[in-house]
N, C-alpha and C positions, 0 to 999 in steps of 0.2 A: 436510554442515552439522553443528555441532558447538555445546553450547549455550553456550561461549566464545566462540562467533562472534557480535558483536553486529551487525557489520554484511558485507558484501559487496559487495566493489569487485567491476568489472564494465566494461572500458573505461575504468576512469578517473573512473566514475558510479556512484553504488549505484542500487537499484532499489525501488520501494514496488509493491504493491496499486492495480491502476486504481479500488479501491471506494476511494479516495483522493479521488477525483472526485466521489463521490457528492454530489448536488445543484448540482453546476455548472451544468449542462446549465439545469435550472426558474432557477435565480438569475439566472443572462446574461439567460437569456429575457425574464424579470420587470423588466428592466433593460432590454430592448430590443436584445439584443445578438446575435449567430449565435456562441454556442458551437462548433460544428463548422468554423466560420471560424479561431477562435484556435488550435482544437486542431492544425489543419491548419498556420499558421505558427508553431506549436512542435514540429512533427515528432512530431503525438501521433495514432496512428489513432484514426480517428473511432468505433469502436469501445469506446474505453476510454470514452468517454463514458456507457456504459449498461449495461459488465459489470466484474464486481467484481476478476477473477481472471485481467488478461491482467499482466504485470510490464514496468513501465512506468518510463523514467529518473527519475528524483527529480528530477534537475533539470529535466525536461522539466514534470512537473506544478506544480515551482515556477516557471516560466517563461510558463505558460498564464497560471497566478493572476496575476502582475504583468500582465502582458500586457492581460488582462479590465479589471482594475482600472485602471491609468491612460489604456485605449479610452473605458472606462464611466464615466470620474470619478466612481468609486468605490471611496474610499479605504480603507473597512470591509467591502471582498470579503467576504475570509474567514473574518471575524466572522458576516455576512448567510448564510455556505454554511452553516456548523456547524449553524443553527436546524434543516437541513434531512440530518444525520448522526445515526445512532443506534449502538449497540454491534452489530447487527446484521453492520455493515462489516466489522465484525474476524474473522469466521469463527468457527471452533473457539472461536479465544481468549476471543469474548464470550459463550459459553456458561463457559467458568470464572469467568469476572466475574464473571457473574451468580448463581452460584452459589455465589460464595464465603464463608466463613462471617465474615470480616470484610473491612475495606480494608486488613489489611498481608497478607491475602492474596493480594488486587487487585492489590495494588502488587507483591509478590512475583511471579506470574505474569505481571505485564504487562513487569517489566523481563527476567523471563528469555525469554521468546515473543514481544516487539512485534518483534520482528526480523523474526518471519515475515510480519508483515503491509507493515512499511515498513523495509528493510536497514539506513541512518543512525540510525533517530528510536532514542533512550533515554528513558525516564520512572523516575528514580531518586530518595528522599529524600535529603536532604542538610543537613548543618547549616544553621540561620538566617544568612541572609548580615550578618546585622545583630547577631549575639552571643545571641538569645534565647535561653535553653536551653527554654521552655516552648513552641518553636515548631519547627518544620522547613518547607525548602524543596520542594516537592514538582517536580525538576529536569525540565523536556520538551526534547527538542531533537537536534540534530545532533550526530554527532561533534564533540569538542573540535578546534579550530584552524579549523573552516568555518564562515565566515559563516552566519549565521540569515536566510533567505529573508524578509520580513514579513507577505506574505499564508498563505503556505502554516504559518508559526510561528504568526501572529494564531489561524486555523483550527486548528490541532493545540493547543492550550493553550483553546482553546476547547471543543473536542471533550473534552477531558481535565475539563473545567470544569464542561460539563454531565452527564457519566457520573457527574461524584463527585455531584450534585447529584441525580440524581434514586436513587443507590443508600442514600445516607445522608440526604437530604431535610435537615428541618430541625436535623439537627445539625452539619450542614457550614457552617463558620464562617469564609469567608475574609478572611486580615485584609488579605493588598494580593495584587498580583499586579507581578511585577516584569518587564520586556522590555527585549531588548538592543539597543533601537534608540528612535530618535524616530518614533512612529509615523506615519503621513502622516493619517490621520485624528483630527479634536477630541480631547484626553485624555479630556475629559468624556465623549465617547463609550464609551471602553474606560469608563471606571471603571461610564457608566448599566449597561453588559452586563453586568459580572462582579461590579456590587455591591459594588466593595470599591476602594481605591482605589493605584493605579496607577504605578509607578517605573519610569520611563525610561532606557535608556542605564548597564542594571545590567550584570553579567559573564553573564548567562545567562537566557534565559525561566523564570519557574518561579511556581507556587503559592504562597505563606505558609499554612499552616493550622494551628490547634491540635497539638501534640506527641502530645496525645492522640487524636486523629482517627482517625488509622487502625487503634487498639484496638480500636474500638468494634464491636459486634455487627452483622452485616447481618442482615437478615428474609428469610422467604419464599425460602430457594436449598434448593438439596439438593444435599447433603453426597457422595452416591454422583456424582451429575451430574459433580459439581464434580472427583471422582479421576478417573470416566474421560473429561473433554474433556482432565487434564493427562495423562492417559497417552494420549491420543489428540496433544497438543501435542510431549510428547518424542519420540515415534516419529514425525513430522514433523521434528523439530528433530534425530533419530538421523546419525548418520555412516552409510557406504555397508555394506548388509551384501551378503546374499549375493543377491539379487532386487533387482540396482540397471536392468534394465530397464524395469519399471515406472516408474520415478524418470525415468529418461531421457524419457520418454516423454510423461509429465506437463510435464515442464518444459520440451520441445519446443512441446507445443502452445499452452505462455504465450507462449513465446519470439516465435511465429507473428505478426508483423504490426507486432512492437515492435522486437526487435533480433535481429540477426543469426541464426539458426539453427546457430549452427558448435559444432563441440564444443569450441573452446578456450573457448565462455561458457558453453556449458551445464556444462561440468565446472569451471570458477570460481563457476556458482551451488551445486554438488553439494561446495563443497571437496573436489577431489580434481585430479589430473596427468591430463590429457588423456590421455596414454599409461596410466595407469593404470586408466582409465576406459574407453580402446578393450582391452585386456586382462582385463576385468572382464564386459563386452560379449561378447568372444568365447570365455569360459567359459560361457559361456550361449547358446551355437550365433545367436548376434547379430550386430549391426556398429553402430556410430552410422548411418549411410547408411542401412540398413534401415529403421532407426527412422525416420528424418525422413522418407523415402519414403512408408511407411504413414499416420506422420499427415499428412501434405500430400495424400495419398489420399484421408482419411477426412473431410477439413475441405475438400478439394474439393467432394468430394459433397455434404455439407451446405450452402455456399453455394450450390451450382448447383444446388440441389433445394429449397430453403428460402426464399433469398429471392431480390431482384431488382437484387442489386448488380453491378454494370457488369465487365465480364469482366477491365479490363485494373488493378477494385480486388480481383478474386476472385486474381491473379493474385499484387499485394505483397501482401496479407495471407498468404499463403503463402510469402513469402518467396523467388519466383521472378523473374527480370528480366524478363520482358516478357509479355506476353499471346501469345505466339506458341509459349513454352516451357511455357502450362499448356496450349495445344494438344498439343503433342509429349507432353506427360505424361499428359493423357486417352486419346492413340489407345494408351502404353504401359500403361495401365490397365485401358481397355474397351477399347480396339477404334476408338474413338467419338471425336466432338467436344466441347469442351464445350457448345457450343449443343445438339446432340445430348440429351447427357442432363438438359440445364435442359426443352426440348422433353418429353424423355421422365416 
């Protein structure tokens, strides 16, 4: 991965952070709804619903979100999720956020790094779509030429809405907020949440704020914090060096229960030639197959030891066809059954 790379196709899909999710789960509830139902008919494990770190279709989380909202006739989803998202979700990244000495820092760091959290989303300033020179657009959104999801847009320009809001407080001046859709819920709604008032059916989601906004000082970060989350973000964000097993390995165990385990996708999330990646592998007395062996190993155990999920869900979340082939791969493991060592 390469920090020119702002997003990563992936089948045809990019892929976001299941902390994407975070507060679905309490909102449906709050709503009356079975979250683990919708996730289920969007092909989302039910697992993403409560960890931050498995990598998950983009379209599939924007697919849940409609899904919830017109089950629940409720048109302001993803408006109602955001109250319950913090910078916490972003990892690394919102340790530099939060530490950074201004907001064209902010902005600077979030558009070179949101990739690692959600592969599509960009958050760029941009001229005033309306001539102002005393203003700028602060742009959120998908690749250019893909439609704008609306719950999952609603939620992301929201999330983006309350980060500026509570790091610059009361100097944060938004004068409208613009959406590339008519939204299905009251306008007057958008405009009561975001205080400012609200343009429909523009060329792109985005913020209006003062030119001078993101000048301004932030309080309370540290300055050392703040260099090494971004030297912790690059070397994340680095091309393949020479200890690209470890990388494999990590990105196997995302891979685990969302999409396919095969190395043509693990090596399109790694940017790099499948063939160059099983070569790189076996400079390093490795194989891809090794890898996925161990951790299908190590994540066996842990569901069969840890909790009380049903053999033949311990089985897909592994990435195996059938509950009959994690028996074959326990007796190749221990010796054992998996009832054996959930027993044990």
């Amino acid at each position: 991965m390469t920090l020119r790379d702002n997003y990563l196709i992936l089948d045809d899909m990019t892929v976001i952070r299941s902390a994407g999710l975070r507060g679905f789960r309490a909102t449906v509830a709050e709503l009356g709804g079975d979250a683990e139902q919708f996730a289920a008919a969007c092909g989302l494990p039910i697992t993403a619903l409560d960890t931050d770190d498995l990598l998950i279709p983009d379209q599939a989380l924007a697919a849940v979100l409609e899904l919830a909202a017109k089950r629940l006739d409720c048109p302001d989803l993803g408006l109602r999720i955001s109250r319950r998202q913090d910078l916490d979700m972003l990892g690394p990244l919102a340790l530099a956020i939060r530490n950074s000495p201004s907001l064209t820092h902010v902005l600077e760091c979030s558009a070179r790094y949101l990739f690692l959290h959600a592969r599509a989303l960009t958050l760029t300033p941009e001229p005033d779509p309306y001539g102002d020179r005393g203003v700028i657009a602060l742009h959120y959104g998908v690749q250019p030429g893909v439609p704008s999801p609306i719950q999952a847009t609603d939620l992301g320009l929201a999330f983006v809405h309350h980060t500026i809001q509570r790091l610059a407080g009361d100097r944060y001046r938004l004068l409208s907020v613009e959406l590339p859709y008519q939204p299905p819920a009251p306008i007057e709604r958008y405009a009561e949440f975001f205080g400012a008032p609200v343009h429909m059916n523009r060329p792109y989601a985005a913020l209006r704020v003062p030119r001078n906004l993101p000048t301004l000082p932030l309080s309370g970060g540290d300055e050392n914090l703040h260099r090494l989350a971004m030297a912790f973000l690059a070397e994340q964000a680095g091309g393949m060096d020479a200890s690209v097993a470890p990388k494999v390995r990590a990105t196997v165990q995302q891979l685990l229960g969302t999409i396919a385990p095969e190395i043509a996708n693990v090596a399109r999330l790694l940017t790099v030639h499948p063939r160059t990646l099983q070569r790189r592998l076996a400079a390093e007395g490795t194989t891809f197959a090794a890898i996925l062996d161990d951790v299908r190993r190590d994540e066996a155990h842990r569901y069969l030891t840890t909790t009380d999920m049903p053999m033949s869900q311990v089985a897909s979340v592994l990435g195996l066809t059938e509950q009959a082939t994690l028996t074959r791969c326990c007796r190749r493991w221990w010796g054992t059954t998996p009832t054996a060592i959930r027993r044990g």
